[in-house]
C-alpha positions as CSV (number, residue, x, y, z in Angstrom):
1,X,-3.2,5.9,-14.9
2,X,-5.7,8.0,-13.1
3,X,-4.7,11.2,-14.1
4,X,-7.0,12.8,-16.2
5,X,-4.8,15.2,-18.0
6,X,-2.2,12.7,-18.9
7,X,0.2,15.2,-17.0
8,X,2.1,12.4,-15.6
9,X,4.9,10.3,-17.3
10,X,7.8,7.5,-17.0
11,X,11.0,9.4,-17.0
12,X,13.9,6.7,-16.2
13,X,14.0,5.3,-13.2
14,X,11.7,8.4,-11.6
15,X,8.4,10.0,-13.3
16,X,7.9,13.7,-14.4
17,X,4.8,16.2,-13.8
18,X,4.1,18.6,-16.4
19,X,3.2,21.5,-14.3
20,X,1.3,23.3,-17.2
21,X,-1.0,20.1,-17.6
22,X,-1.7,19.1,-13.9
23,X,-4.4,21.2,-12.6
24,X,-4.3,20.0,-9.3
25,X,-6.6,17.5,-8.2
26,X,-4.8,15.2,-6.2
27,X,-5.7,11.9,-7.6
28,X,-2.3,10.8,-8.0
29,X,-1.6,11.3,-4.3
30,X,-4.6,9.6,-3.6
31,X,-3.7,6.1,-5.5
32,X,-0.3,6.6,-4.8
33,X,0.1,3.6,-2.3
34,X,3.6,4.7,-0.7
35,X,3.2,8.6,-0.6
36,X,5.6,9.2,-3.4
37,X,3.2,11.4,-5.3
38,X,1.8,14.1,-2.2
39,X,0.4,17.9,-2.3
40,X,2.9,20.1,-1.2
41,X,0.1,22.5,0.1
42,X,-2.6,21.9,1.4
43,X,-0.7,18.5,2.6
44,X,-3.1,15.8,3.8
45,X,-1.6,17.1,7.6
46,X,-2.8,20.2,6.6
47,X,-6.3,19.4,6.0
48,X,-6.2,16.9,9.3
49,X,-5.5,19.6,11.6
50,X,-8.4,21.9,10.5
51,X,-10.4,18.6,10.6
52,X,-9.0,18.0,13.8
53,X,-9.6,21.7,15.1
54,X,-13.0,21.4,13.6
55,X,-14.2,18.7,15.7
56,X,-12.9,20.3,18.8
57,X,-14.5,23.7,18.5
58,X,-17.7,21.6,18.0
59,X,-17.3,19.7,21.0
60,X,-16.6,22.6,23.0
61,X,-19.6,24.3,21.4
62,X,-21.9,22.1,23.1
63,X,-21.1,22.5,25.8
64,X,-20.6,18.5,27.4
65,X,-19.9,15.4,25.5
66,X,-22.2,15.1,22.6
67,X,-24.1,11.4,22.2
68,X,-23.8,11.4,18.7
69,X,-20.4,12.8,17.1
70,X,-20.8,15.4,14.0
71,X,-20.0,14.1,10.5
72,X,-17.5,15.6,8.6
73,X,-18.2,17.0,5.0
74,X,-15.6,16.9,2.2
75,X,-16.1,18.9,-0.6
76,X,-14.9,21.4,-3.3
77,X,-13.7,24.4,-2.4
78,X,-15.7,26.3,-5.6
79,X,-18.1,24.5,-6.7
80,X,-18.7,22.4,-3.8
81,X,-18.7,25.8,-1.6
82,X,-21.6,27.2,-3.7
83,X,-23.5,24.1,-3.1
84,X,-23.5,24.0,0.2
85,X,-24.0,27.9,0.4
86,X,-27.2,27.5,-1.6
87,X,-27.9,24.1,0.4
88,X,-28.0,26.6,3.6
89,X,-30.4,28.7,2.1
90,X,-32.6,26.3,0.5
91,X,-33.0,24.3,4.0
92,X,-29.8,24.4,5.8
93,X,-27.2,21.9,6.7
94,X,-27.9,19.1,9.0
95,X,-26.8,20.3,12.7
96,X,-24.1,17.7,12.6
97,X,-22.5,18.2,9.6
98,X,-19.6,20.4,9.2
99,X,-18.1,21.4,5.4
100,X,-14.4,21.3,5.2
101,X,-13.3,22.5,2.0
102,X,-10.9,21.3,-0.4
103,X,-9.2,22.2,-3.8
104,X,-10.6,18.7,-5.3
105,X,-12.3,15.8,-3.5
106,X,-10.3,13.0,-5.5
107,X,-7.3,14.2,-3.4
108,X,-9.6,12.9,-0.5
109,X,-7.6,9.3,0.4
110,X,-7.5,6.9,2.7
111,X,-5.5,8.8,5.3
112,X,-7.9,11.5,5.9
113,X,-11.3,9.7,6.1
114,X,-9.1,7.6,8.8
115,X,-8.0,10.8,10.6
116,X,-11.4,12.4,11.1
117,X,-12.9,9.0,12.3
118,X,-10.0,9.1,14.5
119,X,-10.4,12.6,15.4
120,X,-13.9,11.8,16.6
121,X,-16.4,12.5,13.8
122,X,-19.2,10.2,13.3
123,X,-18.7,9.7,9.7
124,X,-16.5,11.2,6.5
125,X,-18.6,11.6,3.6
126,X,-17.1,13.1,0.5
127,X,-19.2,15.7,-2.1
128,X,-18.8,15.2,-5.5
129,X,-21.1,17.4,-8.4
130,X,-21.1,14.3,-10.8
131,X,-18.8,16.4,-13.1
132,X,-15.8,14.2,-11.8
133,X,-13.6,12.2,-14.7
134,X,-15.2,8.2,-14.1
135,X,-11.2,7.2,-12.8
136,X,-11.8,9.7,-10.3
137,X,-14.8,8.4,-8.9
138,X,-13.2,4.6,-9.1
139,X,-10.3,5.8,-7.1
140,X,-12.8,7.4,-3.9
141,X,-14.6,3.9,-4.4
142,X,-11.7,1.7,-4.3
143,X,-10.4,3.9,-1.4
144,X,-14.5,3.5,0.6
145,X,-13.9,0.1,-0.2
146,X,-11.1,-0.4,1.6
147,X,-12.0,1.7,4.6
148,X,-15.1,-0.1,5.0
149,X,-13.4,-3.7,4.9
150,X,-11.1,-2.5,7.7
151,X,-13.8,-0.7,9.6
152,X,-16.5,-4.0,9.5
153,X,-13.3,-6.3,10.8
154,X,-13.1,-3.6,14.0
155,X,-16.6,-3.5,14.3
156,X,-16.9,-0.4,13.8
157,X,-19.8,0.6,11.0
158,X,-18.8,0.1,7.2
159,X,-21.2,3.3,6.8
160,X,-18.7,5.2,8.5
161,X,-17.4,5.9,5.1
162,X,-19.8,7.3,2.3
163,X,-19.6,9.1,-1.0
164,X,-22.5,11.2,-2.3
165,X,-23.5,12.8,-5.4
166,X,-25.4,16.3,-5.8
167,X,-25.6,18.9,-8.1
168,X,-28.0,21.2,-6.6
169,X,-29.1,22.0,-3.0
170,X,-32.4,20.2,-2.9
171,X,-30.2,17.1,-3.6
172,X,-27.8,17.8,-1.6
173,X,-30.3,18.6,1.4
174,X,-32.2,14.8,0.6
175,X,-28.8,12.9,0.4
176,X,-27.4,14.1,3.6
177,X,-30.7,13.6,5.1
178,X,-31.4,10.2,3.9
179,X,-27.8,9.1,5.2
180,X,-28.2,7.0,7.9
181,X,-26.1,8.0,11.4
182,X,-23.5,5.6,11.1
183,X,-23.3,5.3,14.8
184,X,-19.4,5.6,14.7
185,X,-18.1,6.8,17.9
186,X,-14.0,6.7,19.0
187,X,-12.3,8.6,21.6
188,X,-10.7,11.5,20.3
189,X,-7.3,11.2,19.4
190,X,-4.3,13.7,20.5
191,X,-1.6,13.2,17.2
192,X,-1.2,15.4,14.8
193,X,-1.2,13.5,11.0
194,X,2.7,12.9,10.0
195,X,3.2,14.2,6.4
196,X,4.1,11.0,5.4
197,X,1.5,8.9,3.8
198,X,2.1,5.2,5.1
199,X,2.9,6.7,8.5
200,X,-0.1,8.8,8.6
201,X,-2.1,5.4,8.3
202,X,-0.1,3.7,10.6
203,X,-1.0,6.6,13.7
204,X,-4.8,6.2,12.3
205,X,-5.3,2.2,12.2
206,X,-2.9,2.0,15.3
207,X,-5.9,4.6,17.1
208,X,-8.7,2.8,15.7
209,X,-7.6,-0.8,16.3
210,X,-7.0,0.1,19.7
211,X,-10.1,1.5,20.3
212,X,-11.7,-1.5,18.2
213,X,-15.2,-3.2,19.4
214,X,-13.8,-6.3,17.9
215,X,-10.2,-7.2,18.1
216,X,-8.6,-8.7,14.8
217,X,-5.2,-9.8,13.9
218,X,-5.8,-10.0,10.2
219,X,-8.0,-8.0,8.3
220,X,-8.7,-9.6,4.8
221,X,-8.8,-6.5,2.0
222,X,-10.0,-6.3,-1.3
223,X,-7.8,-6.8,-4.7
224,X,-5.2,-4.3,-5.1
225,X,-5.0,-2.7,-1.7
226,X,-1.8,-0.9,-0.7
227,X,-1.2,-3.5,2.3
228,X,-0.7,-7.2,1.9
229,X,1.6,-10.3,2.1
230,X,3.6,-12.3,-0.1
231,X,2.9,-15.5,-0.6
232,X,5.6,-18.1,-1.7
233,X,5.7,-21.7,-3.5
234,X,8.7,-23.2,-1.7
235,X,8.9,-26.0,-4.0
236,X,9.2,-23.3,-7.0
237,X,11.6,-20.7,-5.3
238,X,15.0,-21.2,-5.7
239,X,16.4,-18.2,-4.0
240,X,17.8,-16.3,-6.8
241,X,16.5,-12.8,-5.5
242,X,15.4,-11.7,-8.7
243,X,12.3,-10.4,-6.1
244,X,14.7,-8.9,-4.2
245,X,16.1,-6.5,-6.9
246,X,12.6,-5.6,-8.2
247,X,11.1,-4.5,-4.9
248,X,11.1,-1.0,-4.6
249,X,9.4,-0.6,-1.1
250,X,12.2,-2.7,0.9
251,X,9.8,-4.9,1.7
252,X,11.7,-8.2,0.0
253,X,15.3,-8.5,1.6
254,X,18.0,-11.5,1.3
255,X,19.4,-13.4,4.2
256,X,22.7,-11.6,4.1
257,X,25.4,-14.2,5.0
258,X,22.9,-17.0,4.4
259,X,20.2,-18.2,1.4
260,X,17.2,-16.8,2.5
261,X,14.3,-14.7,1.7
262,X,13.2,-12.2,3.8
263,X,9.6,-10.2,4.2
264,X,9.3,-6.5,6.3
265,X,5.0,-6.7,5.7
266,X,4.9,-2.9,6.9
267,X,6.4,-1.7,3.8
268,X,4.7,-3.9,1.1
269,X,2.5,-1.5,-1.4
270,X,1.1,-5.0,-3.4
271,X,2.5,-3.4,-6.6
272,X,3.3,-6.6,-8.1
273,X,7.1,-6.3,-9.4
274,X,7.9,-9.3,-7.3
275,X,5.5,-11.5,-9.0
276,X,6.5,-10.5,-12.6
277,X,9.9,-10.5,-11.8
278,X,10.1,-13.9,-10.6
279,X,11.6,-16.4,-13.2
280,X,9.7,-19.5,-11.6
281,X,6.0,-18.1,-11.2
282,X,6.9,-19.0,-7.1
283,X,5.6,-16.0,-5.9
284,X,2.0,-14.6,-5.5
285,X,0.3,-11.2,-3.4
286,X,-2.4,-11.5,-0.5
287,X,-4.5,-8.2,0.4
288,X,-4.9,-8.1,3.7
289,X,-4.0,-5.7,7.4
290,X,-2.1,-7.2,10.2
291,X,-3.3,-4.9,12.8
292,X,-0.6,-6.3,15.2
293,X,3.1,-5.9,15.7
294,X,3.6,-8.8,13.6
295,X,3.7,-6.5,10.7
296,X,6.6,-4.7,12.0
297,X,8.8,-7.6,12.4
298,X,11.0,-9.8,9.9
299,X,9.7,-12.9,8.9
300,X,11.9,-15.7,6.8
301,X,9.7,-16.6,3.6
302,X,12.0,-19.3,2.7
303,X,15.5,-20.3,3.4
304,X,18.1,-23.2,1.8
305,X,21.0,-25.0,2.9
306,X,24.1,-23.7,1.4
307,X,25.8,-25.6,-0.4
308,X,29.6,-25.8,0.0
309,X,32.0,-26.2,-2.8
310,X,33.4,-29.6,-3.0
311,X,37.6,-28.0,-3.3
312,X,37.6,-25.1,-0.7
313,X,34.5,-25.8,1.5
314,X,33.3,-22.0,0.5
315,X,29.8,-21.1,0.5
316,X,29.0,-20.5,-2.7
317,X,25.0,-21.4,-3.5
318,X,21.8,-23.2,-2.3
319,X,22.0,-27.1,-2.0
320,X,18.7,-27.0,-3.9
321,X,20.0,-24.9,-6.6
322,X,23.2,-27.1,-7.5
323,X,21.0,-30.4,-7.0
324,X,18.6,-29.1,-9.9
325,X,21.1,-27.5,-12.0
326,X,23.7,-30.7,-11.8
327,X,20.6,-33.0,-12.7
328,X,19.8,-30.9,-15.4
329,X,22.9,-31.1,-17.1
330,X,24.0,-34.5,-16.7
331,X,22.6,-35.7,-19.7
332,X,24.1,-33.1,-21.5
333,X,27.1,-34.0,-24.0
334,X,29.6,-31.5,-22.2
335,X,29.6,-33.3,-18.8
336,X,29.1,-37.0,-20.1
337,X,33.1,-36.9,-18.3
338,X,32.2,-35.7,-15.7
339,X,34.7,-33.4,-14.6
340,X,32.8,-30.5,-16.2
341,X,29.6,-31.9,-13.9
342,X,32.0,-31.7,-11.0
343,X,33.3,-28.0,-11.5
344,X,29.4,-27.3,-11.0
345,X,29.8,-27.9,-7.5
346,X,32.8,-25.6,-7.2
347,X,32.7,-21.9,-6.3
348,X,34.0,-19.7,-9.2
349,X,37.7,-19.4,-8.2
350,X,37.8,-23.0,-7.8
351,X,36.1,-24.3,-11.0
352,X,39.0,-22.4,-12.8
353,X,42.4,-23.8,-11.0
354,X,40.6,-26.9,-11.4
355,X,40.2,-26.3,-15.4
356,X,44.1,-25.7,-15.3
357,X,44.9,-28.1,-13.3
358,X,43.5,-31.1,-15.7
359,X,46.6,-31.9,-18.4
360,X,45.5,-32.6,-22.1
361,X,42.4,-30.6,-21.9
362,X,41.8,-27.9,-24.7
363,X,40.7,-24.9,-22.8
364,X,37.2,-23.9,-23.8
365,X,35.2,-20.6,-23.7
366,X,32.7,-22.5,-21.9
367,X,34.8,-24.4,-19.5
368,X,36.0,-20.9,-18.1
């Protein structure tokens, strides 16, 4: 949806680039909420570790531990370099900013304004020339919006994350002047940014939670974050898994040898296939962080009492489900008998020797 060249499509069960349409920007990496779509060079490691090496020359530039950490300037790596050339020339860069180029700053996500915060840098601000596509500039927003909800839980300050807009040097000299220090200060941390997207967060919030002025367990996050729980109706849900079979992040599981339902939070991306799979309306999303090791662990969403058929004493369904599905058909003309009611409450191999086993009965397609 954010691509601006329409260079990406549904092809099956997977999706295709058309590598004479994409020109590159990243966007689709940057939405992308499980890391599916990624650079394959300059990864988003790539770009930590000159962050990261950055931040350490500038440390040991001065000499002793700095009271206010430098900020760390995304940009462009053509336009965006020209700016800031002419910036330098015009009036010069603030002290305690330092430019780190890339090919487009719509591949700027989540990851990496979390890994030079973590890395020690005051504040990430990303450079864009207002020539951006409008879904480019919503997705940087959405992705400020979210760092800034999880950064005002810590404690830490929301301002830690900013986007500005300049087109020429005397704007661009005013902007990064009238940006208020945001004050952020974090120990430095030692990892290196694992290429993989939903692990790279996990190494940044686990760095910045534990280094948190405020401590929170939950962290509540706007509509459509990429983290968030699944709510459930229990009165609604009759275990049929439908859920299970949509999600495509693992994060929905069954109960194996029993009926239940199952929830991994760490690997829920919100993307909503639960909820419009689910034949009942039973099931609902809730943005939100768990900064604890709660979100690592199983959790049962709902479980039923099996129900056992009536002939062999097999396991064969949810009490719950054969309660509502015998009272729904009782009425009905085929069970008015009531041996065809029965045979509901018999497993599969059952309900048919019972069909032969009843003399004088015409054998019907819907009996078997």
């Amino acid at each position: 949806d954010v691509c601006s060249t329409s260079a990406i499509r549904a092809e099956g069960d997977g999706v295709f680039v058309e590598p004479h349409l994409c020109m590159g920007c990243g966007a689709c990496a940057t939405v992308c909420p499980t890391g599916a779509m990624r650079y394959a060079y300059p990864s988003a490691s790539d770009v930590a570790l000159r962050v990261k090496a950055a931040l350490k020359a500038w440390r040991s530039a001065s000499g002793h531990a700095p009271r206010i950490p430098p900020r760390i300037l995304f940009h462009s790596e053509t336009r965006g370099e020209e700016l800031i050339a002419l910036t330098g020339r015009h009036r010069g860069l603030p002290a305690d900013v330092l430019p780190v180029a890339v090919h487009d700053v719509a591949s700027v996500g989540l990851e990496l304004m979390f890994a030079a915060l973590s890395y020690g840098a005051a504040q990430c601000v990303i450079l864009s020339q207002g020539d951006q596509p409008d879904a480019y500039a919503a997705a940087t927003a959405a992705q400020i919006a979210i760092g800034r909800s999880v950064l005002a839980a810590l404690g830490y300050p929301a301002a830690a994350v900013v986007a500005v807009t300049a087109d020429n040097a005397a704007t661009l000299a005013h902007a990064l002047g009238a940006l208020a220090q945001a004050g952020m200060s974090c120990p430095p941390a030692s990892f290196a940014l694992p290429a993989e997207k939903r692990g790279a967060l996990e190494f940044c919030l686990d760095h910045l939670v534990r280094h948190a002025p405020v401590k929170a367990e939950a962290i509540a996050l706007p509509a459509g974050a990429p983290f968030g729980t699944v709510n459930i109706d229990l009165t609604a849900c009759t275990l049929c898994m439908s859920c299970v079979g949509a999600c495509p992040a693992s994060a929905l599981m069954d109960g194996g040898e029993r009926p239940a339902l199952r929830f991994l939070e760490r690997n829920c991306v919100q993307c909503g296939l639960c909820v419009n799979t689910c034949p009942e309306n039973a099931l609902s999303l809730e943005a939100r962080l768990l900064t604890g090791d709660a979100v690592r662990r199983e959790r049962v969403l709902n479980e039923a009492e099996p129900f056992h058929c009536i002939r062999c004493s097999a396991p064969f369904g949810t009490k719950q489900m054969i309660d509502a599905m015998t009272g729904k058909l009782a009425a009905h003309s085929m069970f008015a008998d009531g041996d065809a009611l029965r045979r509901l409450q018999m497993c599969a191999d059952c309900r048919v020797i019972d069909l032969m086993h009843s003399p004088g009965r015409e054998t019907s397609v819907f009996d078997l």
